[in-house]
N, C-alpha and C positions, 0 to 999 in steps of 0.2 A: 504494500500500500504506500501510497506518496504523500509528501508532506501535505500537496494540496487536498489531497483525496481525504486523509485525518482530518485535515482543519475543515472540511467542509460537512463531513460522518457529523463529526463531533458539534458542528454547530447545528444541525438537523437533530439530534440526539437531545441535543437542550434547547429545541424547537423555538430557536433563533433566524430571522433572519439574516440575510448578509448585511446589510445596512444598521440592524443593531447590532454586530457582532462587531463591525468595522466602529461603531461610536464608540463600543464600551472596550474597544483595542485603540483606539485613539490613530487609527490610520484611515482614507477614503474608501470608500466602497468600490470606485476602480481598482485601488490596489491588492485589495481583498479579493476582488473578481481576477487578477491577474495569477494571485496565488494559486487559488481554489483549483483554475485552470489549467496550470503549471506550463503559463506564457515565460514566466520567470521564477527563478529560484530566489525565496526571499533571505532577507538579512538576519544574521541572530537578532538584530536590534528587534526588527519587524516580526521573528518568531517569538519573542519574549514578547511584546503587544499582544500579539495573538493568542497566544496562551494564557495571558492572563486574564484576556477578556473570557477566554471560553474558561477559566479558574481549575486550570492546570499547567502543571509544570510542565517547561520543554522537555526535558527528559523522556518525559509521557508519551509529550505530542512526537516525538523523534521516533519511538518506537512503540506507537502503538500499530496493533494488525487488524484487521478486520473482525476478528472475530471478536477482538474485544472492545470494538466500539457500540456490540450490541448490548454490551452490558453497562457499558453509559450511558443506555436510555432510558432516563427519568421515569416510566412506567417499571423496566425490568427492576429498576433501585428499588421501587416501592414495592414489586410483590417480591423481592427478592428474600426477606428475611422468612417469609412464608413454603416459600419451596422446600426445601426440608421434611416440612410436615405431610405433604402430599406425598401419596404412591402412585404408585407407576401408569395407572390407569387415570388418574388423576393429571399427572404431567401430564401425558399424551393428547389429553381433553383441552387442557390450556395452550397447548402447542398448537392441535388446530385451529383454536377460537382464535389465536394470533395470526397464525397463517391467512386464514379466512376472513379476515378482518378487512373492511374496506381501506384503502390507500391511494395516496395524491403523493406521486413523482416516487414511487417505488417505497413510500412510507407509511406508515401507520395513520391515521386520520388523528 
């Protein structure tokens, strides 16, 4: 996964626009649209804005993978401490209702 591909997961995940992500990272929304796209590689300066707007460390944003950007999604956070307690028939019931879930641009509604 690519830096821009992270910052853009990650900004979807905490159901941000790009235009607030870009305010509350203190850099333009073209430039944020540059990254996301990977027109250009941005600067530590500019990965540290970024990260802190999304309220994660570079380090994170550097090497996080795909798979664990699903687990930054604000809905998985919340039933997360609940998973545990379900069995197996149970997961697999939530897994559908997720799957099957209406979505806008490849995401959950």
């Amino acid at each position: 996964m690519s830096i821009g591909d992270a910052i853009r997961e990650l900004r979807r995940s905490r159901m941000l626009t790009a235009s607030e992500l870009a305010k509350r990272s203190r850099i333009s929304r073209g430039h944020l649209h540059h990254v996301e796209n990977k027109s250009f590689m941005p600067s530590l300066r500019t990965l540290e804005k970024i990260s802190a707007g999304l309220g994660v460390g570079v380090q994170r944003l550097l090497t996080l993978n795909s798979s664990e950007v699903v687990l930054e999604d604000s809905f998985i956070q919340e039933i997360r401490p609940f998973l545990p307690f379900l069995n197996s028939r149970q997961r697999e019931l939530l897994l559908r209702t997720l799957q099957a879930a209406p979505k806008k641009n490849g995401r959950p509604l």
